[in-house]
C-alpha positions in Angstrom: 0.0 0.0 0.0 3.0 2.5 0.5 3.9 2.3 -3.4 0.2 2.8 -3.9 0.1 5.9 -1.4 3.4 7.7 -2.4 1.8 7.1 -6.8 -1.5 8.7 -5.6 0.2 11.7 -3.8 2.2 12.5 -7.0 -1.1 12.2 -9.3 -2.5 15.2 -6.9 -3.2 18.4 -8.9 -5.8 21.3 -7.8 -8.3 19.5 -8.8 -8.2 16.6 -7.1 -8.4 15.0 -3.6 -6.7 11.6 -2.2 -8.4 9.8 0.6 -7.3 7.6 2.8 -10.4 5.8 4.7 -9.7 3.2 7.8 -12.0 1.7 10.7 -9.9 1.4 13.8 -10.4 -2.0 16.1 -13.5 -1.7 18.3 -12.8 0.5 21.3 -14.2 -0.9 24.3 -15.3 0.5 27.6 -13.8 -0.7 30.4 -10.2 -2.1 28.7 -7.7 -1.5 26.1 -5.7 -4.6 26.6 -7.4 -8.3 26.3 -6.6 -11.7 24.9 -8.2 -12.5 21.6 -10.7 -14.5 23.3 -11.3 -12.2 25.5 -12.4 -9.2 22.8 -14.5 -10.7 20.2 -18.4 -11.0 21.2 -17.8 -8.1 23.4 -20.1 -5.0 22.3 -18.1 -1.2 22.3 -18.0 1.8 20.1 -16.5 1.8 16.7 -13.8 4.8 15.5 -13.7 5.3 11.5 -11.1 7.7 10.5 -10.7 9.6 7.0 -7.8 11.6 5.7 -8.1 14.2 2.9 -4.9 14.6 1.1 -4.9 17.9 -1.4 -2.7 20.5 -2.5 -2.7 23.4 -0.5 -1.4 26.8 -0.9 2.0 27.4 -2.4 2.5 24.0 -3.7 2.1 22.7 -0.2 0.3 19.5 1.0 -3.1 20.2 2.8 -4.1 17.4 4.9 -7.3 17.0 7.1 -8.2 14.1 9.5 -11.6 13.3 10.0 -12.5 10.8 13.0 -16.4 9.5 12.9 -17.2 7.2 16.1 -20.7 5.0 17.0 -21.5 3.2 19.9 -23.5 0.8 17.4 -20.3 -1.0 16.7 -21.3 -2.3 13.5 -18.7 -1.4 10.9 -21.8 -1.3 8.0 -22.0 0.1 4.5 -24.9 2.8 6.1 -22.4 4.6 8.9 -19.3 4.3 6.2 -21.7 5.9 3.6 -22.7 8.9 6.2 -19.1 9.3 7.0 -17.9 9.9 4.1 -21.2 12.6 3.0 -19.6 14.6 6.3 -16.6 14.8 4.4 -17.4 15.6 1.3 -20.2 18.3 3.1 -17.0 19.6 5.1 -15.1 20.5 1.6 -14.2 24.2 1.0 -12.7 23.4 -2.7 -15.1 20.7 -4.2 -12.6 18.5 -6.6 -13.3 17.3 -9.6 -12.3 14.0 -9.0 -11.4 11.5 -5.7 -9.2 8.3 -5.5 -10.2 6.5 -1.9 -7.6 4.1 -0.6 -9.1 1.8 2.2 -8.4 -1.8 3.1 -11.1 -2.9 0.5 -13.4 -4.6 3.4 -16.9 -5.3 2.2 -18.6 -2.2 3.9 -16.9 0.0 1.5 -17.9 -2.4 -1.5 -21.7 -0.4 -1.8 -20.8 2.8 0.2 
C-alpha cells in the first residue's frame, strides 16, 4: 500500500483530492488490553477515521483528519456511507475527482 500511497500523492493536482479511509479496532469500555478471546463478542463503540490529502497553498500538502465514532459497533455500509457525506459536506474546494484508498473490506464495496 506505501507504493500505492506515495503514486496517488504525485497524481494530486488542484483538482483533485486523495483519501485515505480506515475503521480502527472496536474500542471498548472498560479495557484496552485483552486476549483475543477475550475481545470478540464483546459490544463497544466503533472509530472510523478519514484523511483528505490535497494540494494546499504554495504547492504545499493540505491534509485533514476526519475521526467518525458509534457506539453501534457495527462497521456497515450505512455509517461508512454517512461518513464519508460529512466529508465531502465539510469540503471548502469541491474536486473534480477522488481516489479512496481503504483496506477494500466489504462495507466500503456499496458505500
Amino acid at each position: 500500500m506505501n507504493a500505492q500511497f506515495k503514486a496517488s500523492l504525485l497524481e494530486l493536482d488542484d483538482d483533485s483530492v486523495l483519501i485515505v479511509a480506515d475503521y480502527k479496532m472496536k474500542i471498548l469500555k472498560k479495557s484496552a488490553r485483552e486476549t483475543k478471546e477475550e475481545f470478540f463478542g464483546k459490544s463497544g463503540w466503533i472509530l472510523h477515521t478519514i484523511l483528505v490529502f490535497q494540494n494546499g497553498n504554495n504547492g504545499n500538502l493540505d491534509i485533514q483528519a476526519y475521526d467518525h465514532w458509534s457506539e453501534d459497533g457495527t462497521q456497515d455500509t450505512w455509517f461508512t456511507a454517512n461518513c464519508f457525506d460529512a466529508v465531502f459536506m465539510t469540503m471548502e474546494h469541491k474536486p473534480k475527482w477522488i481516489k479512496i484508498i481503504s483496506d477494500n473490506r466489504t462495507h466500503y464495496h456499496n458505500s
